[in-house]
N, C-alpha and C positions, 0 to 999 in steps of 0.2 A: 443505386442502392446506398443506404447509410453507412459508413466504416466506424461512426460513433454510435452506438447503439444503448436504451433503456434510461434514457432522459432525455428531456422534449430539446427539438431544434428550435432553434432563431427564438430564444429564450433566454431570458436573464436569469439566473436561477443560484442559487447557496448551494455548493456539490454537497456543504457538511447535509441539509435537511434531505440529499434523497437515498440516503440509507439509515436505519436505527441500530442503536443497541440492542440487544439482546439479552435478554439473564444468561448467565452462564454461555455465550455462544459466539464462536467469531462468525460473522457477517461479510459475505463479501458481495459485488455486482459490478461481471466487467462491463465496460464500456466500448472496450477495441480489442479484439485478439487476431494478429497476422502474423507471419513468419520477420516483419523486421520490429513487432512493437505489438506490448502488453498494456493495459491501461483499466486498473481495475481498483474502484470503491474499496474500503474494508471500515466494519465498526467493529470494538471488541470493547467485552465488557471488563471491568478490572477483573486482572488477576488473570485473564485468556491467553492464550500464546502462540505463537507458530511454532514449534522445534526448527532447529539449527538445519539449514540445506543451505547448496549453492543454489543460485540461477544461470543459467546458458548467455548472459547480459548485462550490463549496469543496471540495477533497479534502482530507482529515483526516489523516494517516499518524500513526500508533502503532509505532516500532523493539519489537519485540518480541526478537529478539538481535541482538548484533555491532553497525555502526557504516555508517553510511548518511550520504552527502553528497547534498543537497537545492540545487540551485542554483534560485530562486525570481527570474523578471522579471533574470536574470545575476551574483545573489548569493547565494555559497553560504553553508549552510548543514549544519552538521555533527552528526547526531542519533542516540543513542547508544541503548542498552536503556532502556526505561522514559520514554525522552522522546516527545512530541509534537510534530509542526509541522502550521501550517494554510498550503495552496495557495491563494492567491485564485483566484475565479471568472475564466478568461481570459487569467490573467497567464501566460507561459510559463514552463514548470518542467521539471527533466532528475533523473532517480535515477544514483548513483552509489556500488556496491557500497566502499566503503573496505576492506571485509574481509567475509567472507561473511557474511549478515545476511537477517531475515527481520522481514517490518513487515506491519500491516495497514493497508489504505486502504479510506476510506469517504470516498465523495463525496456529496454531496448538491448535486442538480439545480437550476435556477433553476424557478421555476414559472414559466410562460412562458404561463399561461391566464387 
């Protein structure tokens, strides 16, 4: 069984071309979801947002295009193509389309066993 799922194996492929923007809509499609690691697509169109939550994990985000503001525990953060930020486990965090932009996030779980 696949643990990577909704884009082709043993494939060279652009992650940014296989999800779109949206008018007005955040866009998501996971790719991995298990108890130790989250791995999920997102496109947002400007001006789209997540409100402020924690996760149960470090979340990873990778800007794959465009330009994405990261407010981290109430300080933002402003992360463009090709940049990285890491979420801490718990701390509250909000996404914030600056212009329409698509990133990848991967969370990784606390092991709590």
């Amino acid at each position: 069984m696949n643990q990577i799922k909704n884009i082709p194996h043993e494939t060279a492929l652009t992650l940014s071309e296989q999800i779109a923007v949206l008018p007005g809509q955040v866009v998501s499609m996971t790719l991995a979801q298990n108890k130790a690691v989250s791995i999920t697509l997102f496109a947002f169109d400007q001006g789209e947002e997540i409100s402020a939550h924690a996760a149960p994990g470090d979340a990873m985000v990778t800007v794959l295009e465009g330009t994405g503001r990261f407010s981290i525990d109430g300080t933002p953060h402003i992360c463009r193509a090709g940049q990285t930020i890491v979420m801490p486990e718990g701390k509250p965090h909000a996404v914030y389309a600056e212009e329409a932009f698509k990133m990848l996030l991967s969370i990784v779980f606390s092991d709590n066993t």
